[in-house]
C-alpha positions, 0 to 999 in steps of 0.5 A, spaced: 563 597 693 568 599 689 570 597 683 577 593 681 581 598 678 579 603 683 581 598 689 587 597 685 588 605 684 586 606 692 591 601 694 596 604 690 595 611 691 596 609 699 602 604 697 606 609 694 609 613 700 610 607 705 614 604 700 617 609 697 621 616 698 620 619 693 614 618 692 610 623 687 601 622 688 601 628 683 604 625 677 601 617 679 595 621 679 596 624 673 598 617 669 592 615 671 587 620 669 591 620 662 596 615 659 593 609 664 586 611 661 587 611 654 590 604 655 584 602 659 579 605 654 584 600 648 582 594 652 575 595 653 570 589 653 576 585 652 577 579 658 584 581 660 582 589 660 582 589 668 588 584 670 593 588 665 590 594 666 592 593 673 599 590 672 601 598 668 598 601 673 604 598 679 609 598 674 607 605 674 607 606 681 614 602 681 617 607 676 616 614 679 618 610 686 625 608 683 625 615 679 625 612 672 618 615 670 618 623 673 614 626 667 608 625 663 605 629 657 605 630 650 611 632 647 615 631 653 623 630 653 624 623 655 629 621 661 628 615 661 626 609 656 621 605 661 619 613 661 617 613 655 615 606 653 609 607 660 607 613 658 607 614 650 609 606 647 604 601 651 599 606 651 598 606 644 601 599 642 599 594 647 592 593 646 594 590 639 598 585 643 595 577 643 592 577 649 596 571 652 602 575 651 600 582 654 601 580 662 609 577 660 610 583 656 609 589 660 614 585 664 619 584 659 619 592 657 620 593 664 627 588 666 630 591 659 628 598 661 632 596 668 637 592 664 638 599 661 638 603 667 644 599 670 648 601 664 651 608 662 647 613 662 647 616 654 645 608 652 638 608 655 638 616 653 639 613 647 634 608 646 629 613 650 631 617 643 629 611 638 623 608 642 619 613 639 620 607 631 617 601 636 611 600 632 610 593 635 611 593 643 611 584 641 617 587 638 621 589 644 626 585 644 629 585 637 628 593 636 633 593 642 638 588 639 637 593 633 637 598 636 644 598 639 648 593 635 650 600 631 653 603 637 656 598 641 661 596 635 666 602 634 667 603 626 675 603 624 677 609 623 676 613 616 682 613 611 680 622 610 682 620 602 675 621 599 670 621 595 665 625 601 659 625 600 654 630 604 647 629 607 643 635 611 638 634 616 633 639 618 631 639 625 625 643 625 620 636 625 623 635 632 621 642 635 619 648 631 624 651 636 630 648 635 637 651 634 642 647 634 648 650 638 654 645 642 655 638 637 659 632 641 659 625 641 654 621 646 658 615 643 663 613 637 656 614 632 651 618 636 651 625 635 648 630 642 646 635 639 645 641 644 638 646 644 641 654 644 634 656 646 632 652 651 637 649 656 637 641 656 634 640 650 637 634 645 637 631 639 640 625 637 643 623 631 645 616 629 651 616 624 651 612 619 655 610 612 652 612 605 648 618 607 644 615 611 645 619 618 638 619 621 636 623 627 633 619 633 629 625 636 628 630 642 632 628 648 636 631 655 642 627 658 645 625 652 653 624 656 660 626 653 664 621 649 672 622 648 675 619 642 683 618 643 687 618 636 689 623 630 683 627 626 685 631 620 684 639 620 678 641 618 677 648 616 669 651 615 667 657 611 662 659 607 659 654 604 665 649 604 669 646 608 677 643 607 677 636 611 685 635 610 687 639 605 680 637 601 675 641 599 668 640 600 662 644 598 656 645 604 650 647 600 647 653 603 652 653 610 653 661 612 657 662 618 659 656 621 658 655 629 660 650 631 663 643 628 665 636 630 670 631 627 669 624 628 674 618 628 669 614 624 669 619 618 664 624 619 664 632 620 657 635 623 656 642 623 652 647 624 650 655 621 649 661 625 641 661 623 639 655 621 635 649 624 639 644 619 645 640 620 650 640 616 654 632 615 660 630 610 661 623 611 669 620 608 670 612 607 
């Protein structure tokens, strides 16, 4: 007779392509020989192991169905935050969870992570992005009301008068690879940062006053956001830049490629041959 999880796994797998058109047995498989059996493992010897462990794998099943979960493996770059919460997040975090509240909570990151997908695309590629700082899956709700407050109120635009302040970020504990190339908005504080060396690839970067620009980790599909209104001329040269007639030192910047001007009051850019990025922040 078999056991529990592999009825459950059989039923599953046998499931899958009656319910759903897009189904992929490779990729179910593969969360269920690695990401599925790590949680298990977690939970072993604990009274609820096989319920939960059970309740993971059918939302699994309900994510590659409904194409919110199309990858899993180390590293990857995360398409979607129930993506990354169900292969990476509740992995590694859900057994330290009270075991009353274990069932509830895998449905409550699964109807914010649909909640997230009915809206614009760049705001779940967003949060995909920052989920990575969730170090208490309990947590979940708040570090989303956290998490998006910062982008879902636009900052009144700067005044361009001084004193800048400038911070430099280096891309490289992202990915030993990366070359920042394209730099736009996803949103009126977040940065996409395009890969010149491999076609896709993201960084976020979440603009915040006081030299606290922080990047938010590697991602793809951050949109574009158009700002409308005046911005000031902005000059780049070697180890400086003019914001409105004011000069301003860039330490170490040679051979500016590309540069982006912000209404809240940021400039980023980025050097021919460096994996850093440059930030100068106005009042």
């Amino acid at each position: 007779m078999r056991s529990g999880l592999e009825q459950t796994l059989a039923d599953l797998r046998r499931d899958g392509p009656r319910r759903f058109a897009r189904w992929n047995a490779e990729l179910f498989d593969a969360v269920a020989s690695g990401p599925a059996r790590t949680l298990g493992e977690s939970l072993r010897g604990q009274p609820d192991g096989g319920l939960v462990l059970s309740g993971y794998l059918q939302l699994v099943q309900q994510a590659i169905g409904v194409g919110a979960l199309l990858q899993t493996g180390t590293g990857a770059r995360w398409t979607t935050f129930l993506e990354r919460c169900l292969i990476e997040r509740i992995p590694a975090l859900l057994s330290r969870v009270q075991t009353s509240e274990r069932l509830a909570l895998l449905a409550k990151v699964w109807n914010l992570g649909e909640g997230l997908l009915r809206e614009p695309s760049w705001l779940d590629r967003y949060v995909t992005a920052c989920v990575g700082r969730l170090d208490n899956l309990a947590d979940v709700e708040d570090f989303l009301v956290r998490t998006l407050d910062p982008v879902l109120t636009s900052p009144p635009p700067a005044t361009w008068r001084g004193p800048f302040a400038v911070t430099v970020l280096d891309l490289r504990p992202l990915h030993d690879e990366f070359l920042p190339g394209e730099i736009g908005l996803a949103a009126p504080t977040v940065l996409r940062v395009e890969d010149r060396r491999r076609s896709g690839a993201q960084v976020g970067v979440l603009l915040r006053p006081g030299g606290n620009s922080e990047l938010l980790g590697l991602t793809e599909g951050l949109g574009d956001y158009t700002e409308s209104g005046e911005r000031p001329t902005v000059e780049m040269h070697d180890g400086r830049t003019a914001i409105a007639g004011h000069a301003v030192e860039l330490p170490f910047l040679r051979r500016c490629h590309r540069h982006t001007i912000t209404r809240a009051g940021f400039v980023a850019a980025c050097a021919v041959d460096s994996q850093r990025l440059w930030i100068v922040e106005s009042p």
